[in-house]
N, C-alpha and C positions, 0 to 999 in steps of 0.2 A: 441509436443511442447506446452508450455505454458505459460503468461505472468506471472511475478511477481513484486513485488515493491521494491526497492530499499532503501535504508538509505535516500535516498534525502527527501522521505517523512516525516523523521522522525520529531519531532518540528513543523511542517508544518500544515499535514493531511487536504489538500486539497480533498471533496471527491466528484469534479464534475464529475470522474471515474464509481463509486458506480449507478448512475444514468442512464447509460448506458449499462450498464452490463445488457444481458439478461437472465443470468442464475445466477444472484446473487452470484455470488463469492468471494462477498469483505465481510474482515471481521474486526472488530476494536480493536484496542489499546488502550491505553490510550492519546501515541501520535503519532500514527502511523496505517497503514492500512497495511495489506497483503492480497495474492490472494490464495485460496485456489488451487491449481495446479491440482487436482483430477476432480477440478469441474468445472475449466475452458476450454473453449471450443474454444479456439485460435481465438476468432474473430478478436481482435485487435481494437474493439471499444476503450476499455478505454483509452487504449495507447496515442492517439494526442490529449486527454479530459485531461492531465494533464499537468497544468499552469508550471509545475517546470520537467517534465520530469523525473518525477520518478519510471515509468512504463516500462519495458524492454521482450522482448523475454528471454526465459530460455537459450536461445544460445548466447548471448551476455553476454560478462566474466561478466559482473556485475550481469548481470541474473545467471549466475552458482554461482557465490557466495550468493545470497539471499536464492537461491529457497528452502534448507533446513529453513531459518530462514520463509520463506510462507508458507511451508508446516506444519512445532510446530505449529504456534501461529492460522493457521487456524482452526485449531484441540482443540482450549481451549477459543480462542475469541469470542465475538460475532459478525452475521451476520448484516451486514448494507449494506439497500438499497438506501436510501434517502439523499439524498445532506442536510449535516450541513453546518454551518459555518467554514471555516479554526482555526488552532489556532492562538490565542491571537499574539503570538509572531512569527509568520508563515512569515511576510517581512520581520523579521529580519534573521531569518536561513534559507530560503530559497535558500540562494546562498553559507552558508556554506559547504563545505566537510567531509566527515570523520565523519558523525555524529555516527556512531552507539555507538561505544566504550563508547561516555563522555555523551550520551544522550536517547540511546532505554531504552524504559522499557517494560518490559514482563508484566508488568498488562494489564489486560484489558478494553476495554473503555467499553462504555453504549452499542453500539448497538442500531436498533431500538425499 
């Protein structure tokens, strides 16, 4: 089993997550984090460290549907350790649904 990130993050990318992670497995977006699934180590730190709950087991349907999209973008993004800032507009879509469709983007953020 493995944790992954969900669409909630999307818009958001809260990364109090990132900070906790003892084997660095979080990697960046442009507006969004994923978990690399290879390199995570089921501890379940991140998981209750994230304000919007967008952190899931791979066994929770929403976990099955991410974990390909955790597994691409870990493989082309960069690594991040270090809590940023959230995005700009993060209270505002915070509580939307359905973001991936009208909102993921495959580029990649900065990384540390």
């Amino acid at each position: 089993m493995t944790f992954v990130v969900t669409e909630a993050c999307i818009k958001c990318k809260y990364t109090d997550c990132v900070e906790v992670c003892p084997v660095d497995c979080f990697y960046e977006g442009e507006n969004t984090l994923v978990i690399h699934p290879d390199e995570c180590i089921d501890c379940g730190v991140c998981e209750p460290e994230c304000p919007i709950e967008a952190i899931v087991p791979d066994s929770h349907p929403q976990g099955q549907e991410f974990l390909e999209m955790n597994t691409k973008y870990a493989q082309e993004w960069p690594n991040i350790t270090r809590k940023k800032d959230p995005m700009p507009e993060a209270e505002k879509f915070k509580s939307i649904k359905n973001k991936f469709k009208e909102w993921f983007s495959p580029k990649p953020g900065e990384g540390d």
